[in-house]
C-alpha positions as CSV (number, residue, x, y, z in Angstrom):
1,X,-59.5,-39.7,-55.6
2,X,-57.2,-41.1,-53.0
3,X,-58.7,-44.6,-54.6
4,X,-57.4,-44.1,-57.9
5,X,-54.0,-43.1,-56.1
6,X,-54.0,-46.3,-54.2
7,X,-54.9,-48.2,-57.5
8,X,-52.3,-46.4,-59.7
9,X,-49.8,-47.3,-56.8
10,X,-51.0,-51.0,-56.7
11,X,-50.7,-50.9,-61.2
12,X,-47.2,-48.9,-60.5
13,X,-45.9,-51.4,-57.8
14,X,-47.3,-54.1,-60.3
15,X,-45.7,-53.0,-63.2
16,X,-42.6,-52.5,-61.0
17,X,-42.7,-56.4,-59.9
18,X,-43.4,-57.6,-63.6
19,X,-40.4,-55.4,-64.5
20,X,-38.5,-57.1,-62.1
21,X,-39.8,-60.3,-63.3
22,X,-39.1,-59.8,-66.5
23,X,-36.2,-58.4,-65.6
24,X,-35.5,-61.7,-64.1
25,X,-36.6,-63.3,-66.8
26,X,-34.1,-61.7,-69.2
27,X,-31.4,-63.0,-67.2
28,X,-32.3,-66.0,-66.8
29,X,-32.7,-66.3,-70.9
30,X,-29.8,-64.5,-71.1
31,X,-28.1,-67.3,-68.5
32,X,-29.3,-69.8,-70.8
33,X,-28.4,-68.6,-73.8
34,X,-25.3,-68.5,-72.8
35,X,-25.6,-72.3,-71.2
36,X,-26.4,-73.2,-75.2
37,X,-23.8,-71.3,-76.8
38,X,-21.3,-72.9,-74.3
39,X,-23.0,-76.3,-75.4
40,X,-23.3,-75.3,-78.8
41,X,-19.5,-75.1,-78.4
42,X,-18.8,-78.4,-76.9
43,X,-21.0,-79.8,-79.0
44,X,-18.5,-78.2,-81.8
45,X,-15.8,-79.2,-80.3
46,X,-17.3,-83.1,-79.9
47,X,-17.8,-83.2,-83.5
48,X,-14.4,-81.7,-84.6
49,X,-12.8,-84.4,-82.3
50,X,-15.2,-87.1,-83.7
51,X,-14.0,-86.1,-87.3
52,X,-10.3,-85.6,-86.4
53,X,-10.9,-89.7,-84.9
54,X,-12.4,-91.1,-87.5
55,X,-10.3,-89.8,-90.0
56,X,-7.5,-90.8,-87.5
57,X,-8.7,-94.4,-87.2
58,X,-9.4,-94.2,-91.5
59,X,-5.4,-93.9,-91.9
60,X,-4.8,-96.5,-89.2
61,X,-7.2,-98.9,-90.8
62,X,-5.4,-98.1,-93.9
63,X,-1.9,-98.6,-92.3
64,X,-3.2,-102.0,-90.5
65,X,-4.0,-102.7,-94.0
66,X,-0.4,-101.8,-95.4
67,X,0.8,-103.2,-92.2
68,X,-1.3,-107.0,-92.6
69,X,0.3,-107.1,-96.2
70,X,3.8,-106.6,-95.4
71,X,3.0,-108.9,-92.2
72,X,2.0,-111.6,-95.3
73,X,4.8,-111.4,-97.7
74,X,7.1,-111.4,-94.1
75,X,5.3,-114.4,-93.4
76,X,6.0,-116.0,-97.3
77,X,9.2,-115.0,-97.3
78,X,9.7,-117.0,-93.6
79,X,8.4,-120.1,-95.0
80,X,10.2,-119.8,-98.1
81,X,13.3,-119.6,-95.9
82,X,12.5,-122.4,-93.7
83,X,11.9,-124.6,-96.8
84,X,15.4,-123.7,-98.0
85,X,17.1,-123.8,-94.2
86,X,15.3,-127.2,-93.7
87,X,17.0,-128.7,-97.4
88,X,20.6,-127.1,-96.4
89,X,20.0,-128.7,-92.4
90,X,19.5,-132.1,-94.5
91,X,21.8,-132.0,-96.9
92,X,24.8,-131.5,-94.2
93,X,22.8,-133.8,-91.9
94,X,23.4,-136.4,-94.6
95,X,26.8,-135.7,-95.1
96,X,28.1,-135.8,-91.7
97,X,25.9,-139.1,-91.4
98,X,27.5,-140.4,-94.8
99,X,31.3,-139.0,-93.2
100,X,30.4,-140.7,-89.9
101,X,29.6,-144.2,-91.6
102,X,32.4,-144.1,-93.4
103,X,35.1,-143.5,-91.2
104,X,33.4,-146.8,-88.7
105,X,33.0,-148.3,-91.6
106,X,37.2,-147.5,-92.5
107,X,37.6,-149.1,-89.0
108,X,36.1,-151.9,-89.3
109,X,38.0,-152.4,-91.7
110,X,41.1,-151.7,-89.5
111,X,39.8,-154.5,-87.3
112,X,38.6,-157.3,-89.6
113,X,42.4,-156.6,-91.2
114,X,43.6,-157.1,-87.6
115,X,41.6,-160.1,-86.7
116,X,42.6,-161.5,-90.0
117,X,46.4,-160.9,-88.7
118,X,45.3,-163.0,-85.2
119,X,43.8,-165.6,-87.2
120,X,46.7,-165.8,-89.8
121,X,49.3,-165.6,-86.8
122,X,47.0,-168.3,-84.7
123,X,47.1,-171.0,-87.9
124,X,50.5,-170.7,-87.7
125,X,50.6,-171.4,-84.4
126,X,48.6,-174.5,-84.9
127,X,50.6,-175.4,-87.6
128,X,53.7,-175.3,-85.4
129,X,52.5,-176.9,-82.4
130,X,51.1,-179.9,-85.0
131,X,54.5,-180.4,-86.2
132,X,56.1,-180.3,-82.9
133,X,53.4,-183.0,-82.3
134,X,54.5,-184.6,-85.1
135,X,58.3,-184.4,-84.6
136,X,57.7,-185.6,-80.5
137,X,55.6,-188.6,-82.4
138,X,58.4,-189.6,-84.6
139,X,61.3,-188.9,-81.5
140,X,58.9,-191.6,-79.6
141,X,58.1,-194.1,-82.4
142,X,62.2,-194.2,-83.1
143,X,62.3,-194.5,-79.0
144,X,60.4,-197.8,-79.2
145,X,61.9,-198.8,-81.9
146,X,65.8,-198.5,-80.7
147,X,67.5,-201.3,-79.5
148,X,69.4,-201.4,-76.3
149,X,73.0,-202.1,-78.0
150,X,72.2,-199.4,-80.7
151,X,71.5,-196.7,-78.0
152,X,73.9,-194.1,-77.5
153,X,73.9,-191.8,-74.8
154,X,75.5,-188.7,-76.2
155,X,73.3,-189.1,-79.5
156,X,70.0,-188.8,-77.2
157,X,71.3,-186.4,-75.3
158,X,72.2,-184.0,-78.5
159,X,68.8,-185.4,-80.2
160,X,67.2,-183.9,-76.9
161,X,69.2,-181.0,-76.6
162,X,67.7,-180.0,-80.0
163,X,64.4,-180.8,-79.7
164,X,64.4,-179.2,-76.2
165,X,65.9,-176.3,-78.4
166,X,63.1,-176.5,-80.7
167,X,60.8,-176.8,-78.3
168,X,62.2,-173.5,-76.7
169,X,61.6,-171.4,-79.9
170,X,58.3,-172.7,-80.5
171,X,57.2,-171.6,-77.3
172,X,59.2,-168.1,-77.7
173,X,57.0,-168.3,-80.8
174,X,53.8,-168.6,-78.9
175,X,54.4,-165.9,-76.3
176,X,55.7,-163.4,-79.1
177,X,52.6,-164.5,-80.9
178,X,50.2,-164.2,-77.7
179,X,51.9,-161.0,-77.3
180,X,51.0,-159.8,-80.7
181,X,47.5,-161.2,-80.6
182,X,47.2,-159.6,-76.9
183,X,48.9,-155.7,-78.7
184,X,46.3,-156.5,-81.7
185,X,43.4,-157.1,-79.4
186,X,44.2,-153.8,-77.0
187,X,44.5,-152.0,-80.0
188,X,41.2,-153.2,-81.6
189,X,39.3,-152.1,-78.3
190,X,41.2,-148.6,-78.3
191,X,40.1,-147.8,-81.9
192,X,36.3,-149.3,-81.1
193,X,35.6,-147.2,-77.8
194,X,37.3,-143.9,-79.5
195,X,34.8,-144.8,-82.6
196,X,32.0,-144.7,-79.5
């Protein structure tokens, strides 16, 4: 008798340590069922966050679409300005080239006109010096040729006097014509270094 007490006690503590284990057990299911649930969630979650991105990056694909076209017609509508920029650079390029020319070529002009002046004024001033050559020539062929009885002193002295007068304005001539030539000249070099 006191056997089957000890045995029933021994099934009784037994049962009471399985119901602990299962009790233990229920927990821990419970514990993890709770774990999965709260994964289950995240899980959720992930996936809502996975659609809300790809339907994020769907529109900006789309709008890098839009974006790449408008970036295309920008880039036309740049080289279809630069093409008309380029012509319009050009064009006034060649007109302040074709204003530039002519106004060195207007004084060149200037200067070939003023050279032509030296030139002019120069000849003359051959031409006078050869006929003061000339006149000096004759003076001294009629010297040789004048006899000692025909010589008068006041008639060489007055022939003299004019030549000598002659010979005066002829060189006032030549400075006044240096002088010119010398204006011409400084005047030539002002307009050619302004022009450069």
């Amino acid at each position: 008798m006191i056997q089957k007490i000890r045995n029933l006690l021994d099934v009784r503590q037994e049962l009471l340590d399985a119901k602990a284990t299962i009790q233990e057990n229920a927990l821990a299911v419970k514990q993890q069922a709770e774990e999965i649930r709260a994964l289950k969630n995240e899980i959720d979650l992930l996936k809502e966050s996975q659609n809300a991105l790809v339907q994020k990056l769907s529109a900006d694909n789309a709008s890098i679409q839009n974006s790449q076209e408008e970036f295309q017609k920008e880039i036309a509508d740049f080289k279809l300005l630069k093409s008309r920029l380029e012509k319009r650079i050009l064009e006034s390029m060649q007109a302040e080239m074709k204003e530039h020319l002519q106004s060195k070529m207007n004084m060149l002009d200037q200067q070939l006109k003023g050279l032509e002046q030296i030139s002019s004024a120069g000849k003359s001033v051959v031409a006078d010096i050869a006929a003061m050559r000339e006149e000096i020539r004759k003076f001294t062929d009629i010297s040789k040729n004048i006899k000692a009885k025909d010589f008068e002193l006041s008639n060489v002295a007055r022939d003299m006097h004019r030549q000598q007068d002659e010979k005066l304005a002829l060189l006032r001539k030549i400075d006044s014509l240096e002088r010119l030539a010398a204006k011409l000249r400084r005047r030539n070099e002002l307009n050619y270094s302004k022009g450069y």
